[in-house]
N, CA, C and O atoms as a MOPAC input file, in Angstrom:
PM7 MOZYME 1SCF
protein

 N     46.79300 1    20.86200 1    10.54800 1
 C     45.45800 1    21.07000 1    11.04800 1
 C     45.48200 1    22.25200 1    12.01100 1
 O     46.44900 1    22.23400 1    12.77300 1
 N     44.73900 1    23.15600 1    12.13600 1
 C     44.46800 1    24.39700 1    12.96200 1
 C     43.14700 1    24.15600 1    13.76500 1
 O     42.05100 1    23.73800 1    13.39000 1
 N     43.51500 1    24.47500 1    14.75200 1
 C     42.25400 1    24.70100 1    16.00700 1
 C     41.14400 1    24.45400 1    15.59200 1
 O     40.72800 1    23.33400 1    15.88600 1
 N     40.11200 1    25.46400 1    14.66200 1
 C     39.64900 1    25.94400 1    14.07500 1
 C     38.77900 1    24.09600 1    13.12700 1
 O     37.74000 1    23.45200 1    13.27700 1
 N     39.96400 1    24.00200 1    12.27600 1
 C     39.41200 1    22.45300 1    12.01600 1
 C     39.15000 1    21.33700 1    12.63500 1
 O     38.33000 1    20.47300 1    12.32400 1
 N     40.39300 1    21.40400 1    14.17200 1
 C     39.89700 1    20.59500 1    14.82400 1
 C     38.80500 1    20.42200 1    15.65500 1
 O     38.48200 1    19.32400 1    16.10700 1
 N     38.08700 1    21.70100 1    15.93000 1
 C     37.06100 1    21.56900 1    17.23400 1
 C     35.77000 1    21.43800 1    15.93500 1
 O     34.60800 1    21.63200 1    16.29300 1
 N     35.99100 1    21.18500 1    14.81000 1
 C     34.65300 1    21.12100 1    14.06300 1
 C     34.31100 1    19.00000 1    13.98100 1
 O     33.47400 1    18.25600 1    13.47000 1
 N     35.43600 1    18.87400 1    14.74500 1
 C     35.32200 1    16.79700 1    14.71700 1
 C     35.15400 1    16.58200 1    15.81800 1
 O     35.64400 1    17.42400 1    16.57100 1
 N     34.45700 1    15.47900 1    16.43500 1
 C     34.89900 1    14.88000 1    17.49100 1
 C     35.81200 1    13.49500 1    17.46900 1
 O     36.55600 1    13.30900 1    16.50600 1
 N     35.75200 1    12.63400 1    18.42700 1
 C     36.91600 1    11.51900 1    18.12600 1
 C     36.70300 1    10.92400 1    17.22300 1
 O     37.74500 1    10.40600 1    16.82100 1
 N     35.52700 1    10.59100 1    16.38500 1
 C     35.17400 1     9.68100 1    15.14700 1
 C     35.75800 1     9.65800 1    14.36500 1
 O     36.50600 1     8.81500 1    13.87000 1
 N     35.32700 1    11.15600 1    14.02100 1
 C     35.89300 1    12.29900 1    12.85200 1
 C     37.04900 1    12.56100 1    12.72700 1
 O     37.56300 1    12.38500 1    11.62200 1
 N     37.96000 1    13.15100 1    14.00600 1
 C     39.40400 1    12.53800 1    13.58900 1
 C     39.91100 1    11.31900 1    13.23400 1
 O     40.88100 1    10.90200 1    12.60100 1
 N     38.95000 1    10.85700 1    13.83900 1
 C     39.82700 1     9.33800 1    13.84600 1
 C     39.68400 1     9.09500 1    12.28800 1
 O     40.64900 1     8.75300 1    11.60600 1
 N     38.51800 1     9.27900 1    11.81300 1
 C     38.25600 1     9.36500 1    10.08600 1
 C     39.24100 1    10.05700 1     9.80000 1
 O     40.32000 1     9.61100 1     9.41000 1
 N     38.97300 1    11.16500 1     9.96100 1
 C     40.51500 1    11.73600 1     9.04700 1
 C     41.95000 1    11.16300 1     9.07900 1
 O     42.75000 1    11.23700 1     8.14600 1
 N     42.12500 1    10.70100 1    10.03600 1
 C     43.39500 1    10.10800 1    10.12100 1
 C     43.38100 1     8.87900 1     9.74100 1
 O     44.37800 1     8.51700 1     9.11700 1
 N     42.46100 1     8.02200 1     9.94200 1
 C     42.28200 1     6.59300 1     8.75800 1
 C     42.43900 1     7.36700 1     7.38700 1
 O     43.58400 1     7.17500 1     6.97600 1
 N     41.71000 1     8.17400 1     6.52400 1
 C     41.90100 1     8.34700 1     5.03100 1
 C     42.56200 1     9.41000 1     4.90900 1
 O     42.12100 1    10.36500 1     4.26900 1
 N     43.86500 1     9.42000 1     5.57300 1
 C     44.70900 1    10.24300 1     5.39000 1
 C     44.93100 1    11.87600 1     5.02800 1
 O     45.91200 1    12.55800 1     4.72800 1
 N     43.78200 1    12.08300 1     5.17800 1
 C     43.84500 1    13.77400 1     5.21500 1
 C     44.58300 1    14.40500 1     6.18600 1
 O     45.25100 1    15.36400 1     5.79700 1
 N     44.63900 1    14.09600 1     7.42400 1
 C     45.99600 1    14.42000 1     8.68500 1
 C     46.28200 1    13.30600 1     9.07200 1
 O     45.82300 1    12.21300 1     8.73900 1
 N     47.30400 1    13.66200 1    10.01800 1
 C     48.15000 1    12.77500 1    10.37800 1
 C     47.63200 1    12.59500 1    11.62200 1
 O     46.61100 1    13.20400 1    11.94200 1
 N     48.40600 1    11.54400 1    12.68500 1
 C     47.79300 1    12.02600 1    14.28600 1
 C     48.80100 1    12.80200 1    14.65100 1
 O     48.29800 1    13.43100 1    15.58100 1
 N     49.64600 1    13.09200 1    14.56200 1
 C     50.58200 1    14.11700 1    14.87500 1
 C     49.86200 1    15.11100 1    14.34400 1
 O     50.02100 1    16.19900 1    14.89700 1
 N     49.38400 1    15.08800 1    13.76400 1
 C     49.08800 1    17.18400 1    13.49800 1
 C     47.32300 1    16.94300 1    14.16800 1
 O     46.56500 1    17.88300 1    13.93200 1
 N     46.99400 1    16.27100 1    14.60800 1
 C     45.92600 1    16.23100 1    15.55000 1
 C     46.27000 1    16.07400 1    16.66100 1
 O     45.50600 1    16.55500 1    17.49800 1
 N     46.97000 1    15.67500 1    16.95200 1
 C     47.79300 1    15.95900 1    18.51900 1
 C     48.30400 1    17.11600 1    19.06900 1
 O     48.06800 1    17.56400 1    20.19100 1
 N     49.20200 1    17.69000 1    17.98800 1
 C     49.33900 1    19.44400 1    17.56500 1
 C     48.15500 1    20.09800 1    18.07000 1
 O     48.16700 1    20.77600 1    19.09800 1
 N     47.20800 1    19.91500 1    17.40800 1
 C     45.93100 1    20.74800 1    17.30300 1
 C     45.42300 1    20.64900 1    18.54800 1
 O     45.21900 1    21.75300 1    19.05400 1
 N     45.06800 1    19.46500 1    19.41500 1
 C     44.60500 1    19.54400 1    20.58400 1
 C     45.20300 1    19.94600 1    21.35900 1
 O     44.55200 1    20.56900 1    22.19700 1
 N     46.94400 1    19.86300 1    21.62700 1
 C     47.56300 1    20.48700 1    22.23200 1
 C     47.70200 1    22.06100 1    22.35900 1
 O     47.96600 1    22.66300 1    23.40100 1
 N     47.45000 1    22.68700 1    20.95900 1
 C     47.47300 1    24.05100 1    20.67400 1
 C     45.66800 1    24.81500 1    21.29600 1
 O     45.43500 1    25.90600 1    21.81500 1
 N     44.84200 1    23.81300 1    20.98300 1
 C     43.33400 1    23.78900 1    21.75500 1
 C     43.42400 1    24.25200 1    23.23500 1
 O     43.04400 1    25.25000 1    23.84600 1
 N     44.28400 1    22.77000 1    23.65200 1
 C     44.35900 1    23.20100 1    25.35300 1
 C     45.22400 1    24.17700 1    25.80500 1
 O     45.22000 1    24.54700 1    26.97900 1
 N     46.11100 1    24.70900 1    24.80000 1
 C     46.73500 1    25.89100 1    25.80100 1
 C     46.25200 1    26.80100 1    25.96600 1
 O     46.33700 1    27.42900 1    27.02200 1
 N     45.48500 1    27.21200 1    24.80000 1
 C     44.21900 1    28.41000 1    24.54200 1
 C     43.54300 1    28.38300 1    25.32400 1
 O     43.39900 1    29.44900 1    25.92300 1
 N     42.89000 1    27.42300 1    25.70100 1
 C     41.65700 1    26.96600 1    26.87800 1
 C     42.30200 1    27.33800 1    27.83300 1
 O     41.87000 1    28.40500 1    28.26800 1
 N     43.32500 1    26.86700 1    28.48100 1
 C     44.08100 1    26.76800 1    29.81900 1
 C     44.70800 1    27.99800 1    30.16400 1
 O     45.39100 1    28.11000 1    31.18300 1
 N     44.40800 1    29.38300 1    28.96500 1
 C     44.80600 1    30.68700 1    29.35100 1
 C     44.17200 1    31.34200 1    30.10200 1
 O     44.35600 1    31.96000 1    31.15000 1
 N     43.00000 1    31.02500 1    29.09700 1
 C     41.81600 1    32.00000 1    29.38700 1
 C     41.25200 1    31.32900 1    31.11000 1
 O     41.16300 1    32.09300 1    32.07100 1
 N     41.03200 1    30.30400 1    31.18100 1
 C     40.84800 1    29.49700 1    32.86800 1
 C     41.55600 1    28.85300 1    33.76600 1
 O     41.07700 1    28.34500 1    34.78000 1
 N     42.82400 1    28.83600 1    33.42000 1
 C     44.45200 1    28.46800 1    34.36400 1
 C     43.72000 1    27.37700 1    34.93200 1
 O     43.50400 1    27.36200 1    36.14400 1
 N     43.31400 1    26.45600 1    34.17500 1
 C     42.61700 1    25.32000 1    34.91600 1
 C     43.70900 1    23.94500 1    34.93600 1
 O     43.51500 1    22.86700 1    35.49700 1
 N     44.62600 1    24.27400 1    34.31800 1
 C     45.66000 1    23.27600 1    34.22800 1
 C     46.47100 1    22.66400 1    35.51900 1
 O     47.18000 1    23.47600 1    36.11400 1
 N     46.45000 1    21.65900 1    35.88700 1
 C     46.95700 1    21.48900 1    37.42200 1
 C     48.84300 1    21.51400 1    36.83200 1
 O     49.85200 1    22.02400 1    37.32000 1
 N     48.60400 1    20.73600 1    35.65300 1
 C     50.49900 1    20.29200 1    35.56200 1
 C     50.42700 1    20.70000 1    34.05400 1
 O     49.62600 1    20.44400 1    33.15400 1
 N     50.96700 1    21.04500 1    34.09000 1
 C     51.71100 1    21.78900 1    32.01500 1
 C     51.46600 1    21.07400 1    30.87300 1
 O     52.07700 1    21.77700 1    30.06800 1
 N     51.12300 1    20.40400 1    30.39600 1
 C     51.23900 1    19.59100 1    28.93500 1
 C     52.81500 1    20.08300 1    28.62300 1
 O     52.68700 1    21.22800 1    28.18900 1
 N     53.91400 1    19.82000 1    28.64000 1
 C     55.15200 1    19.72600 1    28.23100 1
 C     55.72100 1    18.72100 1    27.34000 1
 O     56.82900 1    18.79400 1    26.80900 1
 N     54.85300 1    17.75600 1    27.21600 1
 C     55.63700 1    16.60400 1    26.03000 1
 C     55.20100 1    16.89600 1    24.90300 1
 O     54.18400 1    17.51100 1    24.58300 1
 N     56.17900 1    16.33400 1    24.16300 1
 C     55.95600 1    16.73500 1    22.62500 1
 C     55.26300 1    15.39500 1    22.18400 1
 O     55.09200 1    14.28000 1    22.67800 1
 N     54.81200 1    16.31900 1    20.52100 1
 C     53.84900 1    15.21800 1    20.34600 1
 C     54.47400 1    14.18100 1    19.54500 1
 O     55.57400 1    14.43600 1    19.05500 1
 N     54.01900 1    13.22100 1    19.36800 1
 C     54.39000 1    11.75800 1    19.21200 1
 C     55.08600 1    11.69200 1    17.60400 1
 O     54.50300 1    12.41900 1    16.79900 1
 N     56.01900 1    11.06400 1    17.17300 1
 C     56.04400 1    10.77300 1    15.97100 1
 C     55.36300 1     9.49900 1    15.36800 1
 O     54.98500 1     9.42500 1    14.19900 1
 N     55.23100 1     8.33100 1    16.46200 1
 C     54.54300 1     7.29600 1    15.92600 1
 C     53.35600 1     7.04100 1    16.64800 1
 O     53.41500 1     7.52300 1    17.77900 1
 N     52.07100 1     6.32800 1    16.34300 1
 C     50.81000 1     6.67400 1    17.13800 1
 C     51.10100 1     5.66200 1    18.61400 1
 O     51.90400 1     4.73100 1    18.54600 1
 N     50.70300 1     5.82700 1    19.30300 1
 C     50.59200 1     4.57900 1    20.43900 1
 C     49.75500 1     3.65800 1    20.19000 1
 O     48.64400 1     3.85500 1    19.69900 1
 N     50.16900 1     2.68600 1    20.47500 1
 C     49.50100 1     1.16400 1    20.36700 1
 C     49.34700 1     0.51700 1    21.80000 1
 O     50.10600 1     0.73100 1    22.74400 1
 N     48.25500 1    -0.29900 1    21.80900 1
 C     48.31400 1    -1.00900 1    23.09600 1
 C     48.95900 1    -1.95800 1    23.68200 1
 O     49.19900 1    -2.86900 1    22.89100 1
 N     49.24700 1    -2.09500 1    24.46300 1
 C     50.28000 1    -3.66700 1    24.61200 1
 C     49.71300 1    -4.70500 1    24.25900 1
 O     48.49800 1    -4.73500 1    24.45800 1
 N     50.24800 1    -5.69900 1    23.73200 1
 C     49.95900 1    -7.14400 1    23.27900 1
 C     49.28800 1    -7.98600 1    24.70900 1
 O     49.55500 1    -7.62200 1    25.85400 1
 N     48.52100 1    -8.97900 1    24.43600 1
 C     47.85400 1    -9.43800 1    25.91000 1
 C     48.95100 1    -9.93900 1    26.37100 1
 O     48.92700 1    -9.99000 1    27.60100 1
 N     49.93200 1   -10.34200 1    25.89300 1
 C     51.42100 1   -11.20400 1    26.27300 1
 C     52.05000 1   -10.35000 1    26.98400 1
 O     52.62600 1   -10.85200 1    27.94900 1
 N     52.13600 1    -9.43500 1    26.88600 1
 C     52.63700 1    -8.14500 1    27.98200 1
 C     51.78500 1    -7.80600 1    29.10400 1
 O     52.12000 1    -7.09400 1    30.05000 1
 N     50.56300 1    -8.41200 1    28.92200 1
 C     49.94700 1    -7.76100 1    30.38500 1
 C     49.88600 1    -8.42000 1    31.28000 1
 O     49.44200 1    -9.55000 1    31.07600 1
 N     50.33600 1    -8.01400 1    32.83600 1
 C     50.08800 1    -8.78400 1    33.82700 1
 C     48.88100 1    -8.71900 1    35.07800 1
 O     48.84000 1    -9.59400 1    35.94200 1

């Protein structure tokens, strides 16, 4: 996914795409990440770096059995 495709979705819409498999969330994670660095050139609005890489498996929430 490229920039370009991603700023034409909002969260729905990815989220659609990534339910019927046209991307992945990794390459939408990519994309937003590649979004905000662009953004964060042009207005150094970034307080701390985005430095982590993006995920291989999606995040899930904790089970209620885990929460305290």
């Amino acid at each position: 996914m490229h920039i370009h495709e991603y700023t034409r979705y909002d969260a729905v819409g990815l989220r659609n795409l990534i339910k019927s498999g046209e991307v992945t969330a990794a390459e939408v994670e990519t994309a937003a990440r590649e979004a905000l660095a662009a953004a964060d050139e042009r207005v150094n609005g970034l307080a701390l770096p985005s430095s982590r890489r993006p995920s291989a498996t999606p995040r899930t929430a904790p089970s209620p059995a885990c929460r305290s």
